[in-house]
N, CA and C atoms as a LAMMPS dump frame, in Angstrom:
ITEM: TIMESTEP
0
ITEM: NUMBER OF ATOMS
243
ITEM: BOX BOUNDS ff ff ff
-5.0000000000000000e+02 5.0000000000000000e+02
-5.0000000000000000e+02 5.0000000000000000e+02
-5.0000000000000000e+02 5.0000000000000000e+02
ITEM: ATOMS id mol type element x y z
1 1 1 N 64.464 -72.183 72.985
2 1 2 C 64.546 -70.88 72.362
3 1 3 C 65.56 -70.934 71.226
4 2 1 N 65.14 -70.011 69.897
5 2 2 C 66.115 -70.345 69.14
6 2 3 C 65.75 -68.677 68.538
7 3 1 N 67.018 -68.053 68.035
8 3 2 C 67.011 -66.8 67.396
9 3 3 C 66.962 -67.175 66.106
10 4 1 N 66.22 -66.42 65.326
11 4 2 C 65.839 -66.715 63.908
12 4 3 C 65.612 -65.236 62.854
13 5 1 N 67.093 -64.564 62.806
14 5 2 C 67.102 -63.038 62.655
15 5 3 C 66.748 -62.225 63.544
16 6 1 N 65.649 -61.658 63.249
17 6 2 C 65.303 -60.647 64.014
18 6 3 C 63.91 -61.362 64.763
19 7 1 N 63.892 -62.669 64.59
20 7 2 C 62.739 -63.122 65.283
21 7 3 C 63.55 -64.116 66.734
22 8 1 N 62.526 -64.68 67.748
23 8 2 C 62.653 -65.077 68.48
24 8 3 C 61.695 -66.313 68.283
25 9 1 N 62.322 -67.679 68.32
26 9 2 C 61.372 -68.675 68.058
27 9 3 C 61.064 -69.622 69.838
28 10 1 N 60.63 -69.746 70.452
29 10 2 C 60.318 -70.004 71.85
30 10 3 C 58.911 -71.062 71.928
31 11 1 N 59.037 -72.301 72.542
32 11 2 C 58.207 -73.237 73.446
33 11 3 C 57.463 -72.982 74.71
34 12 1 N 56.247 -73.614 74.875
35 12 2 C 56.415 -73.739 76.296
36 12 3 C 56.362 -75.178 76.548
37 13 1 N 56.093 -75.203 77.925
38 13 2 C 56.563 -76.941 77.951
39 13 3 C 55.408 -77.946 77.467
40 14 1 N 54.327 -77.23 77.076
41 14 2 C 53.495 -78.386 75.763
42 14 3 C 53.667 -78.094 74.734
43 15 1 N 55.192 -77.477 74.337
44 15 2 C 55.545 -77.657 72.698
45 15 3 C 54.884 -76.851 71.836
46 16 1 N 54.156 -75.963 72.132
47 16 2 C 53.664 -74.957 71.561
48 16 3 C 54.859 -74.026 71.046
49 17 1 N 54.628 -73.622 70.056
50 17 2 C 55.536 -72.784 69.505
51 17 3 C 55.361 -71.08 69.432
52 18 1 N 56.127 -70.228 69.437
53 18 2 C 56.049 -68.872 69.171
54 18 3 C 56.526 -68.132 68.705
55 19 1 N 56.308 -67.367 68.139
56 19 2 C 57.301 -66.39 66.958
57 19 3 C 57.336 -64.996 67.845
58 20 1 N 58.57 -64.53 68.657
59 20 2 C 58.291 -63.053 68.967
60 20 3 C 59.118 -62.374 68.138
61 21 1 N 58.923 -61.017 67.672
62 21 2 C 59.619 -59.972 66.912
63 21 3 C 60.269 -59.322 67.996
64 22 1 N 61.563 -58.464 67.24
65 22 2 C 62.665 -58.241 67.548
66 22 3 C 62.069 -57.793 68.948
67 23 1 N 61.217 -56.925 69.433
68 23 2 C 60.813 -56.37 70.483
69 23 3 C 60.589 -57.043 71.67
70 24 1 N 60.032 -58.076 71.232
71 24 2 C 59.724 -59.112 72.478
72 24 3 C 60.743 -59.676 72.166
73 25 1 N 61.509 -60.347 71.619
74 25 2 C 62.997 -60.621 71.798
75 25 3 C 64.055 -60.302 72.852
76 26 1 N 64.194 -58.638 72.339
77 26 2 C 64.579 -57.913 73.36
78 26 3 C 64.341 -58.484 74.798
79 27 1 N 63.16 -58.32 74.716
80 27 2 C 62.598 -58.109 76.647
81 27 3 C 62.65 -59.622 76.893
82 28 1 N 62.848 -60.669 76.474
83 28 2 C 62.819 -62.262 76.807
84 28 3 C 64.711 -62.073 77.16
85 29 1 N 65.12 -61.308 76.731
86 29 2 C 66.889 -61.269 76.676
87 29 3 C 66.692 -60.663 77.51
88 30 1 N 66.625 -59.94 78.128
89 30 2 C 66.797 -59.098 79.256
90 30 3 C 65.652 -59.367 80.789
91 31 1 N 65.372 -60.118 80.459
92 31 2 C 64.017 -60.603 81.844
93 31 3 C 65.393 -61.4 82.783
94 32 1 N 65.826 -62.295 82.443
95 32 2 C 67.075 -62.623 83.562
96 32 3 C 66.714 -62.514 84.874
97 33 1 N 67.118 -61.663 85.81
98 33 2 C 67.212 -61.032 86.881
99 33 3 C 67.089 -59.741 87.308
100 34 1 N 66.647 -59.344 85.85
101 34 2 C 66.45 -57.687 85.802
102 34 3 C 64.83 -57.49 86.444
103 35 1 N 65.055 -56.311 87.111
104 35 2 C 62.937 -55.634 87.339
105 35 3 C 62.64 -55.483 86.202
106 36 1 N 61.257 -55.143 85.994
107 36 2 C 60.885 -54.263 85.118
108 36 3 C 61.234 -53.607 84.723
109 37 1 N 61.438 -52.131 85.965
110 37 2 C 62.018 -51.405 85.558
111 37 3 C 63.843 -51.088 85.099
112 38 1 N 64.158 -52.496 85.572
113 38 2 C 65.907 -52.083 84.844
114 38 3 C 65.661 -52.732 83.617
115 39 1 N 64.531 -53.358 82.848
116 39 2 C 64.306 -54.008 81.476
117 39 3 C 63.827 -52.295 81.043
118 40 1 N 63.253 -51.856 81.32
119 40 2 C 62.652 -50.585 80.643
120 40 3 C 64.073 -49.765 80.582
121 41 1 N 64.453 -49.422 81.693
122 41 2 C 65.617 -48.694 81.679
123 41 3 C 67.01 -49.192 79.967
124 42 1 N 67.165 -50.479 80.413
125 42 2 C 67.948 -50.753 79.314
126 42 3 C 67.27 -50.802 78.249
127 43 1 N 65.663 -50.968 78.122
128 43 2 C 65.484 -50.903 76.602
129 43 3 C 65.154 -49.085 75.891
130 44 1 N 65.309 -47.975 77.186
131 44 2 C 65.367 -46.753 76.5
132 44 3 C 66.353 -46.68 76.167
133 45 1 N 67.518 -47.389 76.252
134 45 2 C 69.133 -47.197 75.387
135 45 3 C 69.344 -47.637 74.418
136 46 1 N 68.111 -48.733 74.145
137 46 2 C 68.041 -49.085 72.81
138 46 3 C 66.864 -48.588 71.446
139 47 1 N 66.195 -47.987 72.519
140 47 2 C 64.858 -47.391 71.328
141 47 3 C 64.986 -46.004 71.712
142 48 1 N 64.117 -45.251 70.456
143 48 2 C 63.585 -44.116 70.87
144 48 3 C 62.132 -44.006 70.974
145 49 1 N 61.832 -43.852 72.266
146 49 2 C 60.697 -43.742 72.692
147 49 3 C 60.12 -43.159 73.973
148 50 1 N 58.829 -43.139 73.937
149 50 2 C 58.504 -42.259 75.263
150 50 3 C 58.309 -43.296 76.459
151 51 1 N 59.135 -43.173 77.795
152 51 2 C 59.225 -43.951 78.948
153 51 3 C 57.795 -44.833 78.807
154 52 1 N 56.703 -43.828 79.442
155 52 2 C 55.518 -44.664 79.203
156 52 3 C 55.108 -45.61 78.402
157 53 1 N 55.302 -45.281 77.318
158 53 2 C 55.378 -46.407 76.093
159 53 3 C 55.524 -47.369 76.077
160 54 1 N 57.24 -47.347 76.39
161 54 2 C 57.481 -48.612 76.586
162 54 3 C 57.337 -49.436 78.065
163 55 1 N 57.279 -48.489 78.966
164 55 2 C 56.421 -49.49 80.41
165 55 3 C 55.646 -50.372 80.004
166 56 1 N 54.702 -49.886 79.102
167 56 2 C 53.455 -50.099 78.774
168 56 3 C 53.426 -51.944 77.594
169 57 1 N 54.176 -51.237 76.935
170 57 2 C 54.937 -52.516 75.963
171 57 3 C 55.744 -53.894 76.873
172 58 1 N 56.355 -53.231 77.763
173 58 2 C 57.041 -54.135 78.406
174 58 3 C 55.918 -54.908 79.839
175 59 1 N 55.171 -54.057 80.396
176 59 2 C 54.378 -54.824 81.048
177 59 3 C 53.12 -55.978 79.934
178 60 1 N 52.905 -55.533 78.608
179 60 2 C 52.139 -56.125 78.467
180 60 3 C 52.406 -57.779 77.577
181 61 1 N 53.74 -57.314 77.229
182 61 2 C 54.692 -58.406 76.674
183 61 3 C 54.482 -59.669 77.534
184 62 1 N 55.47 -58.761 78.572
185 62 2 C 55.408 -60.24 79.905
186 62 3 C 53.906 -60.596 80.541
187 63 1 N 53.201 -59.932 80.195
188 63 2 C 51.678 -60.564 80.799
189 63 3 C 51.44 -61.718 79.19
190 64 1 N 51.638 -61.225 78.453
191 64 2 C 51.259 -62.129 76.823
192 64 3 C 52.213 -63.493 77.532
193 65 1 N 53.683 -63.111 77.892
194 65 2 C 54.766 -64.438 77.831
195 65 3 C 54.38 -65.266 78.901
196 66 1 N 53.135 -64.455 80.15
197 66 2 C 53.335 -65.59 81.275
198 66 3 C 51.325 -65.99 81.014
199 67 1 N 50.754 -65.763 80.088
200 67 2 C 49.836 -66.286 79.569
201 67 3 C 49.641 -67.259 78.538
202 68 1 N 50.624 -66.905 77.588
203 68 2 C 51.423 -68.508 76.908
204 68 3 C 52.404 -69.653 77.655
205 69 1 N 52.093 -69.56 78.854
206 69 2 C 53.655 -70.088 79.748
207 69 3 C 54.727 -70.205 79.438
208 70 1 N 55.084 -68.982 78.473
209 70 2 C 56.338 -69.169 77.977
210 70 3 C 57.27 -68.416 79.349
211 71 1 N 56.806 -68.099 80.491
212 71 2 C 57.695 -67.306 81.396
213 71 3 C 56.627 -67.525 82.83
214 72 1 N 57.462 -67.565 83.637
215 72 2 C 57.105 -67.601 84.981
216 72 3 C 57.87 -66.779 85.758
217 73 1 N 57.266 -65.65 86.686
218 73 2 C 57.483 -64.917 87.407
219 73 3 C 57.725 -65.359 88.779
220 74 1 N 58.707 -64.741 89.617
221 74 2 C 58.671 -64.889 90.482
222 74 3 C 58.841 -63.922 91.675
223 75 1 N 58.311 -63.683 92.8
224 75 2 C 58.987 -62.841 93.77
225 75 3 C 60.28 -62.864 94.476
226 76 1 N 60.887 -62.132 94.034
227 76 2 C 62.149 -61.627 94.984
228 76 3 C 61.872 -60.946 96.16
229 77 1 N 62.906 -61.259 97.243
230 77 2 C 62.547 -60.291 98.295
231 77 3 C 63.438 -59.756 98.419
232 78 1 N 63.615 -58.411 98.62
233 78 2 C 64.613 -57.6 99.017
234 78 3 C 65.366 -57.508 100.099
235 79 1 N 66.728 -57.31 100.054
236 79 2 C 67.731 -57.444 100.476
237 79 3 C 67.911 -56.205 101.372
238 80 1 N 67.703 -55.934 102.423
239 80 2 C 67.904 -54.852 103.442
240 80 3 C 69.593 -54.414 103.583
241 81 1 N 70.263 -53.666 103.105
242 81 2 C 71.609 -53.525 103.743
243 81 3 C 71.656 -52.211 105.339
């Protein structure tokens, strides 16, 4: 991964290359350990937009990133306290 302004330049592991804009940027920075929904949550602090919207943006991002294999999902299981 390499930042390139406001772009995001990203591999997958056959060297394929990708250009994401600032948006998918965003959400590749924030996938970490975050849900979905705490990626949505932090990206309404950064945009103005309608919740749905960006659910919508953000689920379809990460379906694009784990169809380029640029991302692999995994299940967490929850932690009972």
């Amino acid at each position: 991964m390499r930042v390139d302004g406001d772009f995001l330049i990203i591999s997958n592991h056959h060297l394929e290359i990708h250009f994401l804009n600032s948006t998918a940027k965003d959400i590749v920075e924030l996938i970490g350990n975050n849900t979905i929904d705490q990626i949505c949550e932090l990206m309404l602090k950064m945009y103005d937009v309608e919740r749905t919207i960006l659910q919508q943006d953000v689920l379809n991002t990460i379906r694009y990133l784990q169809w380029k294999q640029l991302i692999q999902l995994k299940k967490i299981d929850k932690i009972s306290h």
